[in-house]
Every structure is written in C-alpha cells, then in structure tokens.
C-alpha positions as a Markdown table, in Angstrom:
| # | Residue | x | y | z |
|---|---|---|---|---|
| 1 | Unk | 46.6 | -13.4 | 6.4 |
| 2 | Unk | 47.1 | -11.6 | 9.6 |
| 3 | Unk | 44.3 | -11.1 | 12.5 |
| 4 | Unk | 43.2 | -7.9 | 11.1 |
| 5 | Unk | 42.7 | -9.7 | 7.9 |
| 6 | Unk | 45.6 | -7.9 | 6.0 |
| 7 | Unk | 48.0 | -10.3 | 3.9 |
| 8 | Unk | 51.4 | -10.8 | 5.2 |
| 9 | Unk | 52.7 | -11.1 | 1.9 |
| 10 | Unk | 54.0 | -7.6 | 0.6 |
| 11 | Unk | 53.6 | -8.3 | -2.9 |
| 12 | Unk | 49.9 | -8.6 | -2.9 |
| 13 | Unk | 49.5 | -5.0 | -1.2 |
| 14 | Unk | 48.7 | -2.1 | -3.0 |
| 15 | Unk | 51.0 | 0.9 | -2.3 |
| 16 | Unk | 49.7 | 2.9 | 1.3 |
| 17 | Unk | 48.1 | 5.7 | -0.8 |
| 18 | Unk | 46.1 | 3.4 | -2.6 |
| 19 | Unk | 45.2 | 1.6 | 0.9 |
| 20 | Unk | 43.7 | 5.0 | 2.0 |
| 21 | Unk | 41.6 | 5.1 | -1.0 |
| 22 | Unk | 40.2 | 1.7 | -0.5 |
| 23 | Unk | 39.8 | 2.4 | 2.8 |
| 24 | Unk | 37.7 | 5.4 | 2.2 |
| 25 | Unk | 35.4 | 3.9 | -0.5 |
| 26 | Unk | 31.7 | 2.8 | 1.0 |
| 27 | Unk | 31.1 | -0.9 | 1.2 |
| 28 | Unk | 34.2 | -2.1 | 1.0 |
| 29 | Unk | 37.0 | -4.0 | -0.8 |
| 30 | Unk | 38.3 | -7.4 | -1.2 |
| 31 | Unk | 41.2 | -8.0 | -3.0 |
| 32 | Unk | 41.0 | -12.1 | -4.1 |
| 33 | Unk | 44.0 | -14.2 | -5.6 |
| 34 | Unk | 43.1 | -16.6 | -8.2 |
| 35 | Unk | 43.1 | -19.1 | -5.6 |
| 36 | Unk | 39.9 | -17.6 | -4.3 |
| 37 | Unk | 42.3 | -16.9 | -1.4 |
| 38 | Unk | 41.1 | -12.9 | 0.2 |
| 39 | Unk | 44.5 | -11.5 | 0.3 |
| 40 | Unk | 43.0 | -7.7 | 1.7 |
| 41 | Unk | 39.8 | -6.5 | 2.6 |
| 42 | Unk | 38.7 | -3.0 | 3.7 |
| 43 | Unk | 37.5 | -2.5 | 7.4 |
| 44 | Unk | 33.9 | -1.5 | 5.5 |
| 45 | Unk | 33.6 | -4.9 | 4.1 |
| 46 | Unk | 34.6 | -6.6 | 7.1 |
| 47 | Unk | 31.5 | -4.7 | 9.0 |
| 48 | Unk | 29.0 | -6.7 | 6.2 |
| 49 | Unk | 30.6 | -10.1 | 5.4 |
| 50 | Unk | 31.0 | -13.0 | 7.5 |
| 51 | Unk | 34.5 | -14.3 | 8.3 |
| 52 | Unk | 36.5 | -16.5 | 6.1 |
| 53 | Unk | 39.4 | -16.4 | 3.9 |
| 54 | Unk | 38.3 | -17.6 | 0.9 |
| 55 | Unk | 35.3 | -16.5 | -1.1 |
| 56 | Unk | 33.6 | -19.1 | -1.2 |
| 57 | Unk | 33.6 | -19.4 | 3.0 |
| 58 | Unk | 32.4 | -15.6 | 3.1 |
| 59 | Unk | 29.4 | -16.2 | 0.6 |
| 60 | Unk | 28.7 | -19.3 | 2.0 |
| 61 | Unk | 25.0 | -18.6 | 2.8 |
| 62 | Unk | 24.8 | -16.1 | 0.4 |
| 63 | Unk | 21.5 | -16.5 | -2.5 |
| 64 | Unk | 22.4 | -14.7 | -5.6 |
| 65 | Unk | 19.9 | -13.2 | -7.6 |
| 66 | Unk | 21.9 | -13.3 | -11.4 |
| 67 | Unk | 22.9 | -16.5 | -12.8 |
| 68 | Unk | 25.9 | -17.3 | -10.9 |
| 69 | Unk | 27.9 | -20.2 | -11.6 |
| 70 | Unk | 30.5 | -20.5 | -8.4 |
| 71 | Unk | 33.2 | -18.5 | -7.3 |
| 72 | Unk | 35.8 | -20.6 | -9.2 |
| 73 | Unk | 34.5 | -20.9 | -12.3 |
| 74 | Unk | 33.6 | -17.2 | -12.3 |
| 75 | Unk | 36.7 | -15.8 | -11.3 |
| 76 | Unk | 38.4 | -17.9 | -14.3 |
| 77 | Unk | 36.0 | -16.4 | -16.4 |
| 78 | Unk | 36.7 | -12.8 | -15.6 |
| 79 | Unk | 40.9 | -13.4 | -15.6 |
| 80 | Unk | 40.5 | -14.7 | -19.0 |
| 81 | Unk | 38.3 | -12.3 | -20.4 |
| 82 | Unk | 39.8 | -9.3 | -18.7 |
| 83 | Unk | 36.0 | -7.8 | -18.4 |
| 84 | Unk | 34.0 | -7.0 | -15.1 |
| 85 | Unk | 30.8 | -8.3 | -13.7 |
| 86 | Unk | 28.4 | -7.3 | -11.2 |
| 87 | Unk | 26.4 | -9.6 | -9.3 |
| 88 | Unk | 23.5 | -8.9 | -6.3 |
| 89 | Unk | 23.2 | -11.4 | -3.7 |
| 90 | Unk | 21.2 | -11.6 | -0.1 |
| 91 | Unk | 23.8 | -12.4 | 2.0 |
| 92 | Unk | 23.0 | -13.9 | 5.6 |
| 93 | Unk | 25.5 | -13.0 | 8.7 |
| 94 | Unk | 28.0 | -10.3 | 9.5 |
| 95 | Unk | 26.9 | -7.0 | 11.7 |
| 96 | Unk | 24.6 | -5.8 | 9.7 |
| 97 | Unk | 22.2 | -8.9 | 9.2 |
| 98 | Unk | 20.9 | -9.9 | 5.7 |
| 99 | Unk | 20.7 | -7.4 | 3.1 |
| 100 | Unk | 20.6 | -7.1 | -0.7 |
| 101 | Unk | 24.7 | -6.6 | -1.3 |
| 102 | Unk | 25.7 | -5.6 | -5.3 |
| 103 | Unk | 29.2 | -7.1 | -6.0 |
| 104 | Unk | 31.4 | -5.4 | -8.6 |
| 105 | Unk | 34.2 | -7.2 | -9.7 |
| 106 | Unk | 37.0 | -6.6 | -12.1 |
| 107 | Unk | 40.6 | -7.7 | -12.7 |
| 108 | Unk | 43.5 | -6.5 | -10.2 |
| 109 | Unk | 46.1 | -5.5 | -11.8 |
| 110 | Unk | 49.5 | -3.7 | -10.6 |
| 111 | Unk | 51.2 | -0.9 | -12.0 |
| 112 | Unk | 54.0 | -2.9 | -13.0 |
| 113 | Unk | 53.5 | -4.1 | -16.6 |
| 114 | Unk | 49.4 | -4.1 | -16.1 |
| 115 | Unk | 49.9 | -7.5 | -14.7 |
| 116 | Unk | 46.6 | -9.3 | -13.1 |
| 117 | Unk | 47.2 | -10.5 | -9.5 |
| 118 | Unk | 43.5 | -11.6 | -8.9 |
| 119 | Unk | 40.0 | -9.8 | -8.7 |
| 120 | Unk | 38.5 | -6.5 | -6.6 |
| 121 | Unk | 35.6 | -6.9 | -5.5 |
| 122 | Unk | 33.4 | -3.9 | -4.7 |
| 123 | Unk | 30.6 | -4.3 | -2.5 |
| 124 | Unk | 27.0 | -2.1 | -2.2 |
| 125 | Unk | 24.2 | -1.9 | 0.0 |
| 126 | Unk | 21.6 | -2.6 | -3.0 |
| 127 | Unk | 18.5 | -2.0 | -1.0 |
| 128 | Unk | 18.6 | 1.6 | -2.0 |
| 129 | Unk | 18.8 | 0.7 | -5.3 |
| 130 | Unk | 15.8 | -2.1 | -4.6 |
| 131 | Unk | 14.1 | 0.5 | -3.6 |
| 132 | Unk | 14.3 | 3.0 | -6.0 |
| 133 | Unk | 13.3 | 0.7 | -8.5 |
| 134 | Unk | 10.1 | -0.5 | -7.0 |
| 135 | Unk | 9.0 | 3.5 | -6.5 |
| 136 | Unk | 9.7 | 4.4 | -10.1 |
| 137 | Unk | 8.0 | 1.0 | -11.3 |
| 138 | Unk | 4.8 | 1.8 | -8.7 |
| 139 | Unk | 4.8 | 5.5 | -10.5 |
| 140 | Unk | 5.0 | 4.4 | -13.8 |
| 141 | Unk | 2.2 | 2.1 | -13.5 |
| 142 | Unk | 0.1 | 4.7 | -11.0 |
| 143 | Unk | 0.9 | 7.2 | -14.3 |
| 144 | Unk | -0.4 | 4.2 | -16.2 |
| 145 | Unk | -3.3 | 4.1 | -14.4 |
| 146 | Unk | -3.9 | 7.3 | -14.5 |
| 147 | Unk | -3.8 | 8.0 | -18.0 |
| 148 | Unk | -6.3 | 5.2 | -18.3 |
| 149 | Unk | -8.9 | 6.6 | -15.8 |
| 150 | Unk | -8.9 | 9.8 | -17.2 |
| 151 | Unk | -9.8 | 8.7 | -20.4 |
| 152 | Unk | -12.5 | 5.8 | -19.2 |
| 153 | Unk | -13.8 | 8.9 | -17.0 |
| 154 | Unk | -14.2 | 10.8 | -20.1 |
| 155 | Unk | -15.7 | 7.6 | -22.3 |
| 156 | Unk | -18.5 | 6.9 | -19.4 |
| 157 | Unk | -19.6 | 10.5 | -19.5 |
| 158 | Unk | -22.1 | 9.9 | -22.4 |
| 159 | Unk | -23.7 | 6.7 | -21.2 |
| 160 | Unk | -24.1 | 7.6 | -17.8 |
| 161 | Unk | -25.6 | 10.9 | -18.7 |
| 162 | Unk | -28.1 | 8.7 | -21.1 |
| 163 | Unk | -29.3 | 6.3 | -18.2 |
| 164 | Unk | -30.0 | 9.0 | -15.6 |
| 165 | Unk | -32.1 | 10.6 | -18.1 |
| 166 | Unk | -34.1 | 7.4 | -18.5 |
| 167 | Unk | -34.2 | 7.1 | -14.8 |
| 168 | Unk | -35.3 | 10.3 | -14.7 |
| 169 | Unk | -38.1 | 10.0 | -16.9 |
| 170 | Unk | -38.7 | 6.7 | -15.2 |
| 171 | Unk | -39.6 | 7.9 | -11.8 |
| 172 | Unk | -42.0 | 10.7 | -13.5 |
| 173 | Unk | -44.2 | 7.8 | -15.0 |
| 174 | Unk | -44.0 | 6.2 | -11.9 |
| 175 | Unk | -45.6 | 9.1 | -9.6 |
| 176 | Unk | -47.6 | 7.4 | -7.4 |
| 177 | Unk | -47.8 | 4.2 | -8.2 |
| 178 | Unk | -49.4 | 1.8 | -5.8 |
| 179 | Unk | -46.1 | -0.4 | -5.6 |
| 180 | Unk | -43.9 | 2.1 | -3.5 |
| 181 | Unk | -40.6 | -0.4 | -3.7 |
| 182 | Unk | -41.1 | 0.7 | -7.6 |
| 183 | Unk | -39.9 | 4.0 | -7.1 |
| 184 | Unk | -37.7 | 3.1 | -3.8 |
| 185 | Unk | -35.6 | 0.8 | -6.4 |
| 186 | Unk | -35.2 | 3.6 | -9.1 |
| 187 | Unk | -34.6 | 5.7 | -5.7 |
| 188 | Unk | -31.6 | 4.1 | -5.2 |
| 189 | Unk | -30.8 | 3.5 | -8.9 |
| 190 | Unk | -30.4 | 7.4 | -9.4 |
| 191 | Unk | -28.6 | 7.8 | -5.8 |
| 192 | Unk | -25.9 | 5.2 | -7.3 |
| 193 | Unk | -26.0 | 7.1 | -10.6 |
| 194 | Unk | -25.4 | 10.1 | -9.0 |
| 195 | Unk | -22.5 | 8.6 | -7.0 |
| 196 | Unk | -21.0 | 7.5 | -10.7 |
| 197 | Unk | -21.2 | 11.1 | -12.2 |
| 198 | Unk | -19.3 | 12.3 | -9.0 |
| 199 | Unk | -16.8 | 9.8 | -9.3 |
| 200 | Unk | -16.2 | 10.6 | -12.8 |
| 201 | Unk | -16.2 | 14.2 | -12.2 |
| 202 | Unk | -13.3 | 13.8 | -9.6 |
| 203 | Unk | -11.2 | 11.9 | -12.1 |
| 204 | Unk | -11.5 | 14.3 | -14.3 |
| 205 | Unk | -10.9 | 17.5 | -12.3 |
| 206 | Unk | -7.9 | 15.5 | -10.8 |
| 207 | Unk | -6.3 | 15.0 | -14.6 |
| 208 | Unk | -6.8 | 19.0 | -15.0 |
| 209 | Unk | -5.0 | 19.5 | -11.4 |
| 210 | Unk | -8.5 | 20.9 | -9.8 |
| 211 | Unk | -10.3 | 20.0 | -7.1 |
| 212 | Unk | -14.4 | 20.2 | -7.7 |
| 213 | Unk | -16.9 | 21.3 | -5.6 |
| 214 | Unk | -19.2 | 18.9 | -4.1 |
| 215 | Unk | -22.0 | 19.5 | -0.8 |
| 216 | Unk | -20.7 | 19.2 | 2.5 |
| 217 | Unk | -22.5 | 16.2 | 4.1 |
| 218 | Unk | -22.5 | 15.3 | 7.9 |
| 219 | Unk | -20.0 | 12.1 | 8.7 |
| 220 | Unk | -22.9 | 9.9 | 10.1 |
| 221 | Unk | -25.1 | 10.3 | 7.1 |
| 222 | Unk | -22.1 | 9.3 | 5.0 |
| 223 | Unk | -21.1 | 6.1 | 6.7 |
| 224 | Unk | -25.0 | 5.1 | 6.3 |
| 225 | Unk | -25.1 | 5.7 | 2.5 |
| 226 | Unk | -22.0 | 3.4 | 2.5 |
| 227 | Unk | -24.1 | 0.5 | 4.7 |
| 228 | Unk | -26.6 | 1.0 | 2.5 |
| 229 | Unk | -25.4 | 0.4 | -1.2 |
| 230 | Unk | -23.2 | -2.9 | 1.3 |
| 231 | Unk | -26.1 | -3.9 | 2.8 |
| 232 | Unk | -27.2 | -7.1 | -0.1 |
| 233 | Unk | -23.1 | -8.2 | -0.1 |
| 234 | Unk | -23.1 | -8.6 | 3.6 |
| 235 | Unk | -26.3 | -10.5 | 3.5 |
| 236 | Unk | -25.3 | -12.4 | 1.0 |
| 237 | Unk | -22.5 | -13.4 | 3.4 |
| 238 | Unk | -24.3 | -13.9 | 6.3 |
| 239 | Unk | -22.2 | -11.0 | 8.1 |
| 240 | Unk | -23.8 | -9.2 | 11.1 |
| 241 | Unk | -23.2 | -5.5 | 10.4 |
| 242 | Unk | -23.4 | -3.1 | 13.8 |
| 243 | Unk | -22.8 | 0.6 | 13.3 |
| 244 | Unk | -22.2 | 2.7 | 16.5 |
| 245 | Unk | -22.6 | 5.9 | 16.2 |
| 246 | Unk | -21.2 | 7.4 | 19.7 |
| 247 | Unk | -22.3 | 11.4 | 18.8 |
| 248 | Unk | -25.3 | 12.1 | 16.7 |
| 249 | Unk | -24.3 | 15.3 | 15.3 |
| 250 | Unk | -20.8 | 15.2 | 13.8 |
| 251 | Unk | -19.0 | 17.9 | 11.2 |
| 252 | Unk | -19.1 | 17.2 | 7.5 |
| 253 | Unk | -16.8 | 16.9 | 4.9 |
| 254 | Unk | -17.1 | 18.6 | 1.1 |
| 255 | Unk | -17.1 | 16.0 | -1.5 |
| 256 | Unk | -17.9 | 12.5 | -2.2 |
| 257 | Unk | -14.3 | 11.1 | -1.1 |
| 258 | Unk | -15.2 | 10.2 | 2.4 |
| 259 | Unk | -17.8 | 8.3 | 0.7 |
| 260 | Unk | -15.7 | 6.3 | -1.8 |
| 261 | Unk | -13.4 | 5.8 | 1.6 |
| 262 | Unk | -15.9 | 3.8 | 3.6 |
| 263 | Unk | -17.6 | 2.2 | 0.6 |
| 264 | Unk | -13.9 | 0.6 | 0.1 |
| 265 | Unk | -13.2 | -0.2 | 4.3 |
| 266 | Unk | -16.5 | -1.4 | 4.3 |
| 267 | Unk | -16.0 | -4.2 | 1.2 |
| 268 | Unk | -12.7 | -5.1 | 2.0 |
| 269 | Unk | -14.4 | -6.4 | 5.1 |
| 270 | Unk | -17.0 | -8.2 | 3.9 |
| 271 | Unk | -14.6 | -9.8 | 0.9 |
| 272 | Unk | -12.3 | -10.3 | 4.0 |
| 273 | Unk | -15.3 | -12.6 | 6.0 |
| 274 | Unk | -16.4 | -15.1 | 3.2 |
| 275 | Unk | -17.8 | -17.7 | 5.4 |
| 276 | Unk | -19.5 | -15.0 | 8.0 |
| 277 | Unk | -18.3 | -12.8 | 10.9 |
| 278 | Unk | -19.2 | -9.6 | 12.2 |
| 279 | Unk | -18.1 | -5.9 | 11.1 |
| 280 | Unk | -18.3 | -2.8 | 13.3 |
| 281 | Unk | -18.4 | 0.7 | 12.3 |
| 282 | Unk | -18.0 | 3.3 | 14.8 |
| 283 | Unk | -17.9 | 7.3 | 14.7 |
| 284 | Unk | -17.2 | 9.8 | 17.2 |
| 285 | Unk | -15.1 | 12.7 | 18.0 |
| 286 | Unk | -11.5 | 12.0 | 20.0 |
| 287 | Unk | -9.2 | 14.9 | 20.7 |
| 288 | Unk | -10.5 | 17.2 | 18.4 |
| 289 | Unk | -10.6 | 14.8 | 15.3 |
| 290 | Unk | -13.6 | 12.8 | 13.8 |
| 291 | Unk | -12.6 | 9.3 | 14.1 |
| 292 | Unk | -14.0 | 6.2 | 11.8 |
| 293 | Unk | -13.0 | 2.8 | 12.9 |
| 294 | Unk | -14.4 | 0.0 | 10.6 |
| 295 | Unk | -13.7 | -3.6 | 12.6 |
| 296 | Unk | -13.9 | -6.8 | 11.1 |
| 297 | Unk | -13.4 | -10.9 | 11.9 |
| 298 | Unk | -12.3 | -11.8 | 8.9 |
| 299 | Unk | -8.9 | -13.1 | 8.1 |
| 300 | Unk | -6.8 | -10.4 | 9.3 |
| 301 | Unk | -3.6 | -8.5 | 8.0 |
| 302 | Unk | -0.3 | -8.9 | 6.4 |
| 303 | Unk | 2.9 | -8.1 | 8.0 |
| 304 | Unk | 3.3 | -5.8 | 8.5 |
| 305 | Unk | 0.2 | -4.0 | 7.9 |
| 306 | Unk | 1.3 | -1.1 | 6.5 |
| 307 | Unk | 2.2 | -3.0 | 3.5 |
| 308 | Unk | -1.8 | -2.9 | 2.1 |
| 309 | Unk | -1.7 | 0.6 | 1.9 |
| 310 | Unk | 1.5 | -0.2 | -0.9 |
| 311 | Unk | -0.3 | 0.6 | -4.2 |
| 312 | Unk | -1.1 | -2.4 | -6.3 |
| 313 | Unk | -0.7 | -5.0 | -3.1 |
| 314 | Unk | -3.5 | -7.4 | -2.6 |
| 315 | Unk | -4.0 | -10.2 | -0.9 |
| 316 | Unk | -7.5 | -11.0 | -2.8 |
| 317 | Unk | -6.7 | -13.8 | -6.1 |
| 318 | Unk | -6.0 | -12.6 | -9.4 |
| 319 | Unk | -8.8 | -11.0 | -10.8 |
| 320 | Unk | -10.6 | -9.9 | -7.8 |
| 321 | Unk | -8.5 | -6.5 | -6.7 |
| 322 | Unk | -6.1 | -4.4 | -8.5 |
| 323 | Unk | -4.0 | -3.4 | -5.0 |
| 324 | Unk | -5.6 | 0.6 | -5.5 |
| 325 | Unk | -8.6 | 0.9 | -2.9 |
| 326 | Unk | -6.6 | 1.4 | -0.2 |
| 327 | Unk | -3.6 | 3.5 | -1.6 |
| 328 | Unk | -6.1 | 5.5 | -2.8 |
| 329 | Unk | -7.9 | 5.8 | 0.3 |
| 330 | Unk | -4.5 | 7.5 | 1.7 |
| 331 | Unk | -4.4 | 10.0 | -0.9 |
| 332 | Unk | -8.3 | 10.8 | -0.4 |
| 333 | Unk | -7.7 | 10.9 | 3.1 |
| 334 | Unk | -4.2 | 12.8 | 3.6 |
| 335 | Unk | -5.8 | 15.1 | 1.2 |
| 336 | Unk | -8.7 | 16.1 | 4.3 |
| 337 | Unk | -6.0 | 16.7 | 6.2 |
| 338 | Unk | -6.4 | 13.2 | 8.1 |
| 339 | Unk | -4.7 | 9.6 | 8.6 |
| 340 | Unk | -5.8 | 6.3 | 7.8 |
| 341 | Unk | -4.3 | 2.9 | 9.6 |
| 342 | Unk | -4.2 | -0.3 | 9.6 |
| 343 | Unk | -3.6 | -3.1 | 12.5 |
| 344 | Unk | -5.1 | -6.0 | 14.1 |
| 345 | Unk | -8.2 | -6.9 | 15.8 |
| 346 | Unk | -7.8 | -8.0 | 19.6 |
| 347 | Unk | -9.9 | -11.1 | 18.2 |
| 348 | Unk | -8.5 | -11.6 | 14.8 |
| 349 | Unk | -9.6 | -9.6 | 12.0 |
| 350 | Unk | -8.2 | -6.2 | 10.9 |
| 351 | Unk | -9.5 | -2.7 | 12.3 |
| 352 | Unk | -8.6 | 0.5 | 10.0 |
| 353 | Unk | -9.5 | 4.3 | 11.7 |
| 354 | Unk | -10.0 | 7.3 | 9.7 |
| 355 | Unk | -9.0 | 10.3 | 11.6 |
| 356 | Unk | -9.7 | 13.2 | 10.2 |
| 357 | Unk | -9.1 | 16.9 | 12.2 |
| 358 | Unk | -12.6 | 18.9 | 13.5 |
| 359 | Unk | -10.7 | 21.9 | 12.3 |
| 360 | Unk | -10.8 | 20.5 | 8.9 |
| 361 | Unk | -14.3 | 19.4 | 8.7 |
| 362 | Unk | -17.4 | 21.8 | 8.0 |
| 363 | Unk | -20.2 | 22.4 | 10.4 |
| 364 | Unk | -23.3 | 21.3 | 8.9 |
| 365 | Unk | -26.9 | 22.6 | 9.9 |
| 366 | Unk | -29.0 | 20.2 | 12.7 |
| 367 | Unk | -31.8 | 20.0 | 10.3 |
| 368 | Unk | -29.5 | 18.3 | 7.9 |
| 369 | Unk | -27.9 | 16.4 | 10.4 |
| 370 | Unk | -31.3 | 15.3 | 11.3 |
| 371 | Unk | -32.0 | 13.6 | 7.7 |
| 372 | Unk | -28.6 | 11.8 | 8.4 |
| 373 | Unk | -28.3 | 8.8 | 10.5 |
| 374 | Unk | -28.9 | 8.9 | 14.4 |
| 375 | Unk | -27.6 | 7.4 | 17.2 |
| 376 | Unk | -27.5 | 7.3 | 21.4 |
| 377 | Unk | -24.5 | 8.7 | 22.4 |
| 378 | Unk | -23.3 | 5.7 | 24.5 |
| 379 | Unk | -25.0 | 2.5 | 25.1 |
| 380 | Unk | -25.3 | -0.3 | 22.6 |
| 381 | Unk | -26.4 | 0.4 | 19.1 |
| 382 | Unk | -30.4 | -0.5 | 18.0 |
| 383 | Unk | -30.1 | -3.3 | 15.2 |
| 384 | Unk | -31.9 | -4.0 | 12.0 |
| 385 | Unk | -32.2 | -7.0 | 9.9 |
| 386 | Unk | -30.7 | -7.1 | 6.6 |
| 387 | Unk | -33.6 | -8.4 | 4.6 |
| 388 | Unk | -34.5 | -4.5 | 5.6 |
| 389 | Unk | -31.9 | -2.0 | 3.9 |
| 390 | Unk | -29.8 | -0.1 | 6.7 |
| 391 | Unk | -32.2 | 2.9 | 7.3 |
| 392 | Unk | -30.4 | 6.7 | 7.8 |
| 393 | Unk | -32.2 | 7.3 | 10.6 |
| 394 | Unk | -30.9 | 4.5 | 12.8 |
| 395 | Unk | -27.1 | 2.4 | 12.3 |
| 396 | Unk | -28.1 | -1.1 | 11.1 |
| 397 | Unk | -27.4 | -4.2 | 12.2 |
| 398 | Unk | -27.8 | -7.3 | 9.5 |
| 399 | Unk | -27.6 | -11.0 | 10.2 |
C-alpha cells in the first residue's frame, strides 16, 4: 500500500469508474483482502478511522455494540457464507473524534467470473440514526403517556367531584365553629381540590386539542400558593425557604399552568436537599419579561443540564420520578410564550428561571394584587417560620 493508502497491486483495484463511485459515496470504503490486509480505502473513510493497514490495527480501540467475534473469524464467516453483516461500533481516534460508526460489510467480488477478492466495508455516521431512534421511542412513550392521562383524567372526574361536595357540605356545618384551624384545614383541603379539578380539566381539553379557560392570577400570588401547599415537605426537611419578591405588583398569567410550574421547581428542590439546605425564590421584572428564579443547595445538576429537561430523565431512584415534571414544565412554559433553564448555583445546587414576556402576561387589578403576596421592592425579604404556613401577604421564610 502506497502513502495515500491505495494498493500498488493492480489486481486488487476496481476499474477508475468504479473508483469515482466509491469515492463519492458518504462514509467511506475499505476494500479488505482475506488477510485482513486494507487493500483501498476511500478519502471519506480515511477522514473517520485511525491509521493502520489491517483491520484489526484501525478498530483497535473500537467497542462494538452487536456481538462481534474478531475481525478474522468474522470475515471467514461472511466469505463462506456469501451473506453481509452490519455491525455499529464507537470508535475512538481519527479527525472526527469518537462517534457511533455503522459498518456494512459484504463480499467483494470482480466482474470476472463473480470471483470474491475480500470484503467492502461501508461505513455510517450512526448518531443520526441514534438519534432518531431515541425521539420516536420518547414519542411513543409521551403518546403512551398520553393516552393514559386522558383516560385517568376522565376516571378521577367522578371521585373528585364526590369529595368536594362533602367538603363542601363540610365547611357549611362548620360555620363558626370556635376551632378556626377547623375550617382553615378544610380551607385548604378545597383550595387543593380545586387545584385537582383544574388539573384534570387541562388534560382533558389538551386530549380534545383545546385550551380552557381559567382566571388570570397575579405572578406573586401564584408563587405563594406554591410555598404554601410546600411549606410541611420543606419542614419536614429542615430547608430554610426565603421568597424575594423584588416588585409587588407583577402581571398575571390565565390558567393554573404557572402554578403546576413552580409547584414542580419548588419540589424538585426540596427532594434535591434531603439532609437540609436553603431554597430561594425570587420574582421581578427584567427587560420586559417576568422572571422566576427558584435557587437551591441541594446536590446540583447533570451534564449538561439541559439533559433534565429530556422527557423521562431522572436522577431521583426508581420509583420516586417518572422523568416528566420538567419536560412538561417546557411545554407549559413555551406555551406562555416564555423559556425555562437550567444551570448551576455559584455555591453548588441548581438555579432554574422562568422567563416569561410582559407582553404575554395579563394586567391584573391592584386590589387583586393586593390579596396576593407582598413584598419591598429591594432590601432583604421578612421571614416566617415554618411551623406557620407561608402567609400571601408576606414571602416566607421556613427553618
């Protein structure tokens, strides 16, 4: 074999038409003698392998995926059976770094008599094909999913319509009962009830391909509904819970999404800090978009951390997530026009900002926003203990 990696004998060349096609398929060509000797290969496949002259030097550092049982004892295989095989393999080295490669190989014959002078070998970027697969498996299972919530959705309908009603009835025997953390708890019970219905409501709208209606609440009052129904898990933790609310009066947003959206930030910090720490939530308005940055200590974030927005990734043990909260949390928010990220605390942890455009929000009325949550505009947050649920007219802070 010469420097340019041609053979100098003229009897294992191909004819210079047929060179011209090799030369113009993607990948690239070897052409190997039984010897495992590479007797031509295309300047394609010289861009991806390492150097070598023999197949077993080029694949070298190569991990193959399929059973593979050696270059030597494959190649014998495929001469005496005549048949082709196809193999993928991560192979290390070359100009193009380490990549998923899928090897097609067949007999090499001539033209004279069909004769076999050794094996082709085709060679494929597989990633494309890596990736392909992993999006159709993700939207069969998402379509899997989705089947399934519709018709849970549908199922939970009846019950839940049957406990509010109790609830209901509840709180009107109740009245004025000298106990007022009686009708606090069944307060709360119907709030989260209520929540449910919406919930429900949303899946099924979204299996008819409609959108429902919901009332536009202000951002602040939002993020301290989502403290409050958190408040107990954090305690439970010991986790010190500040909210910072830089502007008191923010925009709202229709729908309970936004809602479902910090609820899921907000427990994927706490699950994320099982021995302690301290989460942030902050709100304010930054170049004409409401931004909502929920900070914790906790054990931080893959790499990269893009990769927990992937639906069905989780880093929590079997059992304990399903890899959707946060995929979904896209869709919710893409859908309000906004973006969600993901990155790394200065301090350890993880930090994930909502940013969703003012343009795209809603104005709500001051007196509603005065039945949300309030806040200085600067300055350091007041605190609360946890033992006391996060109140909606002050951010919290529980320890």
């Amino acid at each position: 074999m010469d420097a340019a990696g041609t053979s100098t004998n003229p009897r294992t060349l191909p004819a210079d038409a047929a060179l011209e096609v090799l030369e113009s398929l993607p990948g690239g060509v070897l052409l190997v003698a039984p010897d495992l000797t590479v007797c031509y290969r295309t300047a394609a496949a010289g861009t991806c392998l390492a150097p070598g002259d023999d197949l077993p030097t080029i694949f070298a550092g190569a991990r193959f995926l399929d059973p593979f049982d050696g270059w030597p004892s494959e190649i014998a295989r495929l001469l005496a059976s005549g048949a082709s095989a196809r193999f993928a393999c991560a192979l290390p080295g070359g100009t193009t770094g380490q990549g998923l490669i899928i090897l097609d190989c067949a007999p090499w014959r001539t033209r004279e008599g069909g004769a076999v002078h050794g094996i082709v070998v085709h060679l494929e970027d597989g990633s494309k094909w890596v990736g392909l697969e992993q999006r159709l498996a993700v939207a069969e299972r998402l379509a899997a999913v989705g089947k399934l919530a519709a018709k849970v959705a549908h199922e939970l309908n009846n019950p839940l319509d049957g406990i509010l009603r109790y609830v209901n009835l509840a709180l009107r025997l109740v009245g004025d009962a000298p106990e007022p953390k009686l009708r606090a708890y069944l307060d709360e019970s119907r709030t989260g009830l209520m929540r449910m219905v919406q919930i429900i409501g949303e899946l099924l709208e979204f299996s008819r391909s409609t959108q429902g209606e919901f009332d536009v609440l202000p951002v602040n009052e939002v993020v301290v509904q989502a403290l409050n129904s958190l408040g107990p898990a954090a305690e439970a933790r010991n986790i010190v819970v500040a909210a910072d609310f830089q502007q008191q009066h923010l925009p709202g947003i229709r729908g309970g999404r936004l809602l479902q959206v910090c609820c899921n930030l907000i427990k994927n910090a706490i699950d994320a800090m099982p021995q302690g720490g301290r989460l942030t939530v902050t709100t304010g308005i930054v170049q004409e978009q409401v931004v909502i940055r929920v900070a914790d200590t906790g054990v931080g974030l893959p790499n990269p951390p893009e990769r927990v927005f992937e639906p069905f990734f989780t880093t929590k043990p079997p059992g304990q997530g399903t890899g959707l909260g946060l995929a979904i949390c896209r869709d919710y928010i893409t859908g309000m026009q906004g973006t969600i990220d993901a990155a790394g605390g200065e301090q350890g942890g993880a930090v994930f900002t909502v940013r969703i455009p003012v343009a795209a929000c809603q104005a709500v009325p001051s007196r509603t926003q005065s039945a949300g949550a309030h806040a200085p505009s600067t300055g350091t947050p007041p605190t609360m203990r946890a033992d006391r649920a996060c109140a909606p007219t002050a951010p919290c802070e529980t320890g």
